[in-house]
PAMARGU-493615 format. One record per residue (C-alpha): residue number from 0; residue in three letters; x, y, z. Coordinates in nm, 4 decimals. Layout:
BEGIN
R    i   aa        c1        c2        c3
R  NUM  Ala         X         Y         Z
...
This chain:
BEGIN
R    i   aa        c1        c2        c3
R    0  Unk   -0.2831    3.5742   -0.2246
R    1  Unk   -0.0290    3.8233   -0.3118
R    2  Unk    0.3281    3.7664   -0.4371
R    3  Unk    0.4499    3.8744   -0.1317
R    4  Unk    0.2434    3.6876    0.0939
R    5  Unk    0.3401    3.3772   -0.1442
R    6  Unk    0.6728    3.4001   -0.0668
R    7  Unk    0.6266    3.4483    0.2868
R    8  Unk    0.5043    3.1181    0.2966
R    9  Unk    0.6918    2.9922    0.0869
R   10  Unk    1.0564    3.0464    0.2904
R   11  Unk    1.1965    3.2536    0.5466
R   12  Unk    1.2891    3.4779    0.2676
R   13  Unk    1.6004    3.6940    0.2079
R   14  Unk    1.8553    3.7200    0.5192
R   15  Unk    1.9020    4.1055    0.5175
R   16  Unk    2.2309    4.1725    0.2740
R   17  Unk    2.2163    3.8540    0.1368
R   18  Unk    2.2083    3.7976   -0.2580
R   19  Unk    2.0624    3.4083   -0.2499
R   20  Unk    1.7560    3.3266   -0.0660
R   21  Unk    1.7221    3.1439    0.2108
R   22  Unk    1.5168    2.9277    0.0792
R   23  Unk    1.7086    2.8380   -0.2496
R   24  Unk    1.9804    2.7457   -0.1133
R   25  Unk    1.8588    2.3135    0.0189
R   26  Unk    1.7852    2.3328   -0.3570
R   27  Unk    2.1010    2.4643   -0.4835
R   28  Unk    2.2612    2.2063   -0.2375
R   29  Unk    2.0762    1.9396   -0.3923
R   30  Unk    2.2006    2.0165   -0.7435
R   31  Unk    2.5326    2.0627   -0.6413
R   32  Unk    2.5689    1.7253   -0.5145
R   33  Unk    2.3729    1.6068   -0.7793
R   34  Unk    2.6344    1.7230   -1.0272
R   35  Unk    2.9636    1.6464   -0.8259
R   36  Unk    2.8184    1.2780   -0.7941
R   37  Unk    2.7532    1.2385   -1.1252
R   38  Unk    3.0567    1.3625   -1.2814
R   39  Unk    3.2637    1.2236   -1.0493
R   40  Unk    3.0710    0.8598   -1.1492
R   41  Unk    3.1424    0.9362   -1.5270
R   42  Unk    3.5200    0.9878   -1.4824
R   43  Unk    3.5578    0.6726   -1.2272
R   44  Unk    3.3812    0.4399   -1.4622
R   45  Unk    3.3416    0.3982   -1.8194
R   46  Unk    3.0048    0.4099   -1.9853
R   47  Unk    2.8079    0.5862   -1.6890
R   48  Unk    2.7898    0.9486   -1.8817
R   49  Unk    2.5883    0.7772   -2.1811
R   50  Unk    2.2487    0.8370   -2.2425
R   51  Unk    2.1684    0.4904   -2.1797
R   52  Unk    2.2108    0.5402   -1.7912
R   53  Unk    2.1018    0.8974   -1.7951
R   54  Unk    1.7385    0.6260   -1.9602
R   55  Unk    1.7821    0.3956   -1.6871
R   56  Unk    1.7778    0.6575   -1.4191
R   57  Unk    1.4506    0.7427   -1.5130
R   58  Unk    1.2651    0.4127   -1.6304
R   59  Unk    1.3531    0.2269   -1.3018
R   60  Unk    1.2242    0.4664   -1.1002
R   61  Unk    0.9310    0.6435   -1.3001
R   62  Unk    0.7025    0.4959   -1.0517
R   63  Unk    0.9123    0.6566   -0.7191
R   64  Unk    0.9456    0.9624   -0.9008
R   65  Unk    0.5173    0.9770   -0.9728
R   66  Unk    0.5055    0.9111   -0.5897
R   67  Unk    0.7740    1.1337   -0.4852
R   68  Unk    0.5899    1.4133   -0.6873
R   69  Unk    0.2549    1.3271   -0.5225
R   70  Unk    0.4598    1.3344   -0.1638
R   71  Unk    0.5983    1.6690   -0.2403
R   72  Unk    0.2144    1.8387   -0.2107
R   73  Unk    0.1596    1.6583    0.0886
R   74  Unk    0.4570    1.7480    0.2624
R   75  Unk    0.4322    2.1103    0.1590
R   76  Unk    0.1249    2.1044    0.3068
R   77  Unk    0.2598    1.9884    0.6500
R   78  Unk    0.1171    1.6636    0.6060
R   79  Unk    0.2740    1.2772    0.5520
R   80  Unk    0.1330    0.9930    0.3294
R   81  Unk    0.2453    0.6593    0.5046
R   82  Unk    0.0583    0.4741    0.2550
R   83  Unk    0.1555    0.5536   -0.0526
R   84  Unk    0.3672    0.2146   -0.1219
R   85  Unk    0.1110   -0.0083    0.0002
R   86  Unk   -0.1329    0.1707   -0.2260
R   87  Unk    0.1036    0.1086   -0.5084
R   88  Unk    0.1495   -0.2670   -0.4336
R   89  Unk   -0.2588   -0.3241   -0.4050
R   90  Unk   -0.2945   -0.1422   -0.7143
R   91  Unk   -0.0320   -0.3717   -0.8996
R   92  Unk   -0.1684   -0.6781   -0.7851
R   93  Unk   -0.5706   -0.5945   -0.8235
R   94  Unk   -0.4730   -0.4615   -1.1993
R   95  Unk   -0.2940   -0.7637   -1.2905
R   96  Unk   -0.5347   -1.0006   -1.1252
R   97  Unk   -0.8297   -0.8610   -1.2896
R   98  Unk   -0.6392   -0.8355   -1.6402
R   99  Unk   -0.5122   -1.2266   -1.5927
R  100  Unk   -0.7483   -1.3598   -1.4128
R  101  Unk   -1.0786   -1.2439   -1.5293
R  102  Unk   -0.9804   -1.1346   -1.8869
R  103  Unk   -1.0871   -0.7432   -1.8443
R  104  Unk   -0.9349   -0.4636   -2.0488
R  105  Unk   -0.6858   -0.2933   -1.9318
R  106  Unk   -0.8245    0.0486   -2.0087
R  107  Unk   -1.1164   -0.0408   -1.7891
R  108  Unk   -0.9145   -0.1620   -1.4855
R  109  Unk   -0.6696    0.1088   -1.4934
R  110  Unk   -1.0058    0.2894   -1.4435
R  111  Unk   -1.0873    0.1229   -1.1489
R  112  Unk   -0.7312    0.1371   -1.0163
R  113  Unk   -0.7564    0.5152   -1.0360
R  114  Unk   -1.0640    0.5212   -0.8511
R  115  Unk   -0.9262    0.3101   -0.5861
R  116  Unk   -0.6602    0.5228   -0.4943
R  117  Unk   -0.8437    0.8264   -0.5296
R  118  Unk   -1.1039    0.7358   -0.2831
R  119  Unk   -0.8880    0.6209   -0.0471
R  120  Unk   -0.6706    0.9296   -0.0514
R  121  Unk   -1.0047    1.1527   -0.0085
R  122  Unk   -1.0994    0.9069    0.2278
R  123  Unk   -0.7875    0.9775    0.4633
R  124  Unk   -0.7600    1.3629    0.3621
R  125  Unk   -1.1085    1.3750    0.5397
R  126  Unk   -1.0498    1.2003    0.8206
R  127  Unk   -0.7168    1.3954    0.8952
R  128  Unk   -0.8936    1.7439    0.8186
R  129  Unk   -1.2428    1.7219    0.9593
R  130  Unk   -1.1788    1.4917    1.2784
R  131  Unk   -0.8368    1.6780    1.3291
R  132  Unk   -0.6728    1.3261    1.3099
R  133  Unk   -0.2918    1.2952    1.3187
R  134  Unk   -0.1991    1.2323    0.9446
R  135  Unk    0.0812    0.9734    1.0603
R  136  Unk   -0.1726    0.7691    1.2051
R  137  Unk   -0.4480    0.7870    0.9879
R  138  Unk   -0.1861    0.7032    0.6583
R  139  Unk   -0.0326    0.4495    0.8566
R  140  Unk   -0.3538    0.2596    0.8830
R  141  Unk   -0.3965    0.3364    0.5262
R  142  Unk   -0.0758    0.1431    0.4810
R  143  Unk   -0.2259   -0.1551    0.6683
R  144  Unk   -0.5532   -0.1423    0.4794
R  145  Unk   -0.4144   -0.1203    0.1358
R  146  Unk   -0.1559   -0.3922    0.2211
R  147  Unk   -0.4029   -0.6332    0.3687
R  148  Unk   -0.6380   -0.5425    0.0481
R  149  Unk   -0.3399   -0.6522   -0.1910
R  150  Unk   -0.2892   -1.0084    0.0292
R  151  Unk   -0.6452   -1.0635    0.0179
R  152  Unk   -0.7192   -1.0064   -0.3885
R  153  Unk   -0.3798   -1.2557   -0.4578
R  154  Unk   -0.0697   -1.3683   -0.2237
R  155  Unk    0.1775   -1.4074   -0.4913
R  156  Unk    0.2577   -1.2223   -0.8439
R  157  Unk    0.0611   -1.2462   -1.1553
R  158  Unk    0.1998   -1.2317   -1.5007
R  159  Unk    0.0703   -0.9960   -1.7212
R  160  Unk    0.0262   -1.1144   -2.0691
R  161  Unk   -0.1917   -0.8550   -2.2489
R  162  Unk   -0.1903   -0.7214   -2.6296
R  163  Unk   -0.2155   -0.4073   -2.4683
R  164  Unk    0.0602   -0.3970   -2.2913
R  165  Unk    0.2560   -0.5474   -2.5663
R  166  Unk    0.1761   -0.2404   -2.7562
R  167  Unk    0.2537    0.0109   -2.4793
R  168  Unk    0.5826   -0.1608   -2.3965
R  169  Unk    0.7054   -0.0590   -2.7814
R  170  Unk    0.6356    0.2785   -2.7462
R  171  Unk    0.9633    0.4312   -2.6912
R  172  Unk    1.0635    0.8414   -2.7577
R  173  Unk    1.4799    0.7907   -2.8517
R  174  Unk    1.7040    1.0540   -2.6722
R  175  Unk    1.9998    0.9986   -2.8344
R  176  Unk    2.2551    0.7819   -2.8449
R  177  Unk    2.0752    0.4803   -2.8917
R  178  Unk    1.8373    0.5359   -2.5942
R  179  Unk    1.5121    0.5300   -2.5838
R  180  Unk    1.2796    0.6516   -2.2935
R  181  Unk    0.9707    0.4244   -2.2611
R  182  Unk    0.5940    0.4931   -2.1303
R  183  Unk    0.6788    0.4983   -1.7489
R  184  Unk    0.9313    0.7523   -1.7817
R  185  Unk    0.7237    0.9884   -2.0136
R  186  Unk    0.4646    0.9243   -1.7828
R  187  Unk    0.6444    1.0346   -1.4800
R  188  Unk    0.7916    1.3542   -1.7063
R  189  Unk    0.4906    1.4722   -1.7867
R  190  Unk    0.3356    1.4316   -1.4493
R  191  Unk    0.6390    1.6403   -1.3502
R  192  Unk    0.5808    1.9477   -1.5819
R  193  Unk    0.2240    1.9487   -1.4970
R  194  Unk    0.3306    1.9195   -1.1412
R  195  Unk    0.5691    2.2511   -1.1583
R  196  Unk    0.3362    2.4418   -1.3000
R  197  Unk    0.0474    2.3544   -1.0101
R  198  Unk    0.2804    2.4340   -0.7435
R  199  Unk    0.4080    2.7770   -0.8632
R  200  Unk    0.1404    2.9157   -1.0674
R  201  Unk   -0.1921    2.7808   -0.9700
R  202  Unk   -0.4013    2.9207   -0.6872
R  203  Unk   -0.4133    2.5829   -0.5470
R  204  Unk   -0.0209    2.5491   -0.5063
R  205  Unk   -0.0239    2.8713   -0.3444
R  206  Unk   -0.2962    2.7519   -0.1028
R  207  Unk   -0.0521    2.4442   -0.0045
R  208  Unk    0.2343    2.6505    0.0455
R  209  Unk    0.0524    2.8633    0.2821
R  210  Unk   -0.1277    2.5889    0.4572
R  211  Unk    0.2713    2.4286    0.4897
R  212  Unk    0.3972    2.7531    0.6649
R  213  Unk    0.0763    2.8684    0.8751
R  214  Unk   -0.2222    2.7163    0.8435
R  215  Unk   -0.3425    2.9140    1.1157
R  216  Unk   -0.2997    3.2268    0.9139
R  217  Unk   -0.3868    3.0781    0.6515
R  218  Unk   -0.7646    3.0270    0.7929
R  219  Unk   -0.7284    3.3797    0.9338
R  220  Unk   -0.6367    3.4530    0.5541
R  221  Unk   -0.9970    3.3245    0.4471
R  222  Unk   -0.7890    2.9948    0.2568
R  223  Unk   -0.9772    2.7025    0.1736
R  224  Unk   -0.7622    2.4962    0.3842
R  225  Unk   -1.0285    2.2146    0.4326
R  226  Unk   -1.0595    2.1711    0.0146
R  227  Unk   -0.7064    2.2216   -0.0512
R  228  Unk   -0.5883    1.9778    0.2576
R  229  Unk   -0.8557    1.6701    0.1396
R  230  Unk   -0.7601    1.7618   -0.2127
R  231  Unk   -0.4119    1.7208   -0.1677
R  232  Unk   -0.4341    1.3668   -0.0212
R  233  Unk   -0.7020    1.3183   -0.3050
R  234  Unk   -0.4400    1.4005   -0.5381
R  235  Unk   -0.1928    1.1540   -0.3884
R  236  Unk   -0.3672    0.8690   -0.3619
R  237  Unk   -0.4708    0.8962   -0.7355
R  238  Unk   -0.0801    0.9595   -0.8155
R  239  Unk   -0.0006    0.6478   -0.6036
R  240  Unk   -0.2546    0.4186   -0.7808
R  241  Unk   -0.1210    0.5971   -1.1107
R  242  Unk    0.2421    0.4660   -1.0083
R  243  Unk    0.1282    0.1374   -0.9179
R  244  Unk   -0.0078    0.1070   -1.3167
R  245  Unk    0.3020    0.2621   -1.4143
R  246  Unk    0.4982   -0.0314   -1.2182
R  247  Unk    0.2871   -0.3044   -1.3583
R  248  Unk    0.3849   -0.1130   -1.7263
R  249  Unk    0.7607   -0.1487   -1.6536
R  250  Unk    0.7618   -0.4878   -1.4839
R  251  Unk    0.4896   -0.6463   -1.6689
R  252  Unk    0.3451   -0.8019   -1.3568
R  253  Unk    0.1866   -0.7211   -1.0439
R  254  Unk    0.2820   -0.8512   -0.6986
R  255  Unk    0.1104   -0.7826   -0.3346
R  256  Unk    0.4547   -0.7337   -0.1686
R  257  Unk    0.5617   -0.4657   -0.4474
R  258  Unk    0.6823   -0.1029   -0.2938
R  259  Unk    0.7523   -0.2585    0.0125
R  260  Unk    0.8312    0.1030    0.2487
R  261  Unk    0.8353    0.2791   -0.0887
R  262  Unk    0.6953    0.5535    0.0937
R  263  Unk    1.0101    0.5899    0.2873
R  264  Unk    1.2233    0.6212   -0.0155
R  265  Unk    0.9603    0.9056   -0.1411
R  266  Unk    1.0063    1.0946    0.1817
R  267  Unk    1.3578    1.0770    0.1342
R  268  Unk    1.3667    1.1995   -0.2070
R  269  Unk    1.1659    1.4936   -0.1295
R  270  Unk    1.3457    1.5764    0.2004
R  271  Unk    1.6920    1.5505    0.0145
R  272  Unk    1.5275    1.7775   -0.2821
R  273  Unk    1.5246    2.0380   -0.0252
R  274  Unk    1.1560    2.0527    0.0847
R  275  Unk    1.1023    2.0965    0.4335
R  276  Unk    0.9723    1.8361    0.6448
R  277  Unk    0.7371    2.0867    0.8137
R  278  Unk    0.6056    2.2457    0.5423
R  279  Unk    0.5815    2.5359    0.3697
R  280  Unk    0.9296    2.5661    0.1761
R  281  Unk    0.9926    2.3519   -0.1095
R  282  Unk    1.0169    2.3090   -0.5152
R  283  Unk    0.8679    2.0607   -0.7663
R  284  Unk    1.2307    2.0625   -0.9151
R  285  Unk    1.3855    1.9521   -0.6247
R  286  Unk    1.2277    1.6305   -0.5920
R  287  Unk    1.3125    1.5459   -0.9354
R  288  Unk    1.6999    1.6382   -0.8254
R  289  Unk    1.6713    1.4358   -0.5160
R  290  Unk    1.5358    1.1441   -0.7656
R  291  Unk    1.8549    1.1930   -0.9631
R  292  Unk    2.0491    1.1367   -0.6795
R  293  Unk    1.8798    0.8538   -0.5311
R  294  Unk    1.8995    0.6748   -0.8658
R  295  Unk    2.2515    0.7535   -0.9350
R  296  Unk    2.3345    0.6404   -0.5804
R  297  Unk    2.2290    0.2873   -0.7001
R  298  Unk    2.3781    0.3158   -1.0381
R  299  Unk    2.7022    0.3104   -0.8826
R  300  Unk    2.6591    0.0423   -0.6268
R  301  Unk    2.5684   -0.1443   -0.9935
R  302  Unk    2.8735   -0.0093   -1.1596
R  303  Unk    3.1302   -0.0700   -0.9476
R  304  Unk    2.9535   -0.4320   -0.7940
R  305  Unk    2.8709   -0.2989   -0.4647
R  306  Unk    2.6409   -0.4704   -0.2563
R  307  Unk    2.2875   -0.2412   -0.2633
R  308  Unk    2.2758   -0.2158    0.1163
R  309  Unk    2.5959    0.0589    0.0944
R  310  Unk    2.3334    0.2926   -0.1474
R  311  Unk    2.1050    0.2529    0.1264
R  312  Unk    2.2983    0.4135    0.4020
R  313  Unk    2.4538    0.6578    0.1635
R  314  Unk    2.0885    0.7828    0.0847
R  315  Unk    2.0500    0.7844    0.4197
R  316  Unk    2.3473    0.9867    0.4889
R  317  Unk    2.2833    1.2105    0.2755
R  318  Unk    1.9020    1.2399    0.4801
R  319  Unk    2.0686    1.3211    0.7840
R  320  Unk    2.2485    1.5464    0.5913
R  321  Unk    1.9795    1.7675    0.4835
R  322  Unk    1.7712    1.7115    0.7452
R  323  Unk    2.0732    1.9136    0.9405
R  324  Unk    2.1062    2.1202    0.6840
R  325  Unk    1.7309    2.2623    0.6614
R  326  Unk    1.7614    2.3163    1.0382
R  327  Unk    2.0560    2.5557    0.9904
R  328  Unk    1.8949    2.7499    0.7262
R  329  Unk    1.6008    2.7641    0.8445
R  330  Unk    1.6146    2.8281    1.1797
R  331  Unk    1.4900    3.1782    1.3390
């Protein structure tokens, strides 16, 4: 695909005159209230511009941030993943189960884990491509299915008590300041880099950006829509199993009710990082912005003693907000 067939698909493009594209500018939003949040958090309370809750924003949610990368793809595509936080709680459970219960190495059930997910996500990517499914009903009885899996391997937590994960859990990069970022955050960081560079310089992100804005064209283009579609929820259901192991890392247990409606948080980090709901228009760098937000949204309800529930409808506020907002921009 050309450059200029990239973009196309990528945005409506440049308004004729206009120095900022339209495309940019959900993303430029999204850092702008990114900033003006934070700062104005830092000046209101003491202690909230040090790097040890710039560490906290990223090791509580590593494993929404892994999902919300994974989501990205699929929404770009002009798909939904309604399963992605079930997958994440069966995965949690199963990999603590099997490292408690029946003594297995962790290396080997991570393994499995990954394989899990994987299979499923190919498993759904097919149905929704080949049979011409709807992809909201076909995740949403992914949800079911994973969730019923994680009740039916163990109905309440497990502990994980595991040399490995001993190990793991002292592995810790410092930032500065007396912070230290941990495995699930440089797991989610890396994910993130390799993530960027996919979606804007691979032949495979181009695919999904063109599948997003016309898949008919994009057949008509001679795209491997079929691959890149399965591939895409291949590629999230391995990220989802990845960030139920990443949860299991940070909590140190695994639970069958974990990431209860995760998945709606993920589409609401993505959405409020500017990607479009249809498809088609969106950036890697977004979602981690819309991340940002989300976390700092809670980090204040924390700071200033706020019940959680008011975070909740400010992030989803600030959906509304952007769901309007992509409909101005982006309308013809």
């Amino acid at each position: 695909m050309s450059g200029n067939e990239s973009n196309a698909n990528q945005g409506s493009g440049n308004t004729r005159g206009s120095l900022l594209p339209k495309k940019w500018i959900p993303l430029l939003v999204t850092a702008v209230v990114f900033v003006l949040l934070f700062a104005s958090a830092s000046m209101r309370f003491e202690g909230f511009a040090s790097m040890y809750v710039v560490a906290d924003l990223f090791s509580e949610n590593a494993f929404l941030g892994i999902t919300a990368i994974g989501m990205t793809f699929v929404i770009l595509s002009g798909g939904i993943d309604l399963s992605v936080g079930s997958v994440i709680g069966f995965t949690s459970i199963l990999v603590a189960s099997l490292i408690t219960d029946y003594g297995m190495s962790p290396w080997i059930v991570w393994a499995i884990a990954l394989t899990l997910g994987t299979t499923l996500g190919a498993a759904m990517g097919t149905l929704i491509h080949v049979y011409r499914l709807p992809a909201f009903l076909v995740t949403l009885g992914g949800l079911f299915f994973a969730r019923g899996m994680a009740f039916h391997v163990k109905p309440e937590a497990v502990q994980i008590d595991h040399p490995v994960y001993d190990r793991l859990g002292d592995v810790a990069i410092p930032i500065g300041g007396g912070a230290e970022l941990g495995i699930p955050p440089l797991i989610f960081l890396s994910l993130f880099v390799i993530a960027l560079v996919v979606a804007h310089y691979t032949r495979f992100g181009r695919n999904v950006y063109a599948i997003g804005g016309d898949e008919e064209s994009a057949v008509l283009m001679g795209l491997p829509v079929g691959k890149t579609k399965i591939l895409v929820y291949t590629v999230n259901g391995f990220l989802s199993a990845l960030a139920g192991i990443t949860m299991t890392l940070y909590m140190d247990s695994g639970n069958p009710i974990n990431a209860t409606a995760l998945e709606l948080d993920a589409i609401a980090v993505v959405v409020i990082g500017g990607t479009l709901l249809t498809g088609g228009v969106g950036y890697v760098a977004g979602t981690l912005l819309g991340l940002l937000i989300y976390a700092t949204i809670y980090q204040v309800t924390f700071f200033a003693s706020l019940r959680s529930s008011l975070a909740t409808i400010a992030i989803g506020m600030l959906l509304l907000g952007f769901i309007v907002l992509q409909k101005v921009v982006h309308r013809d």
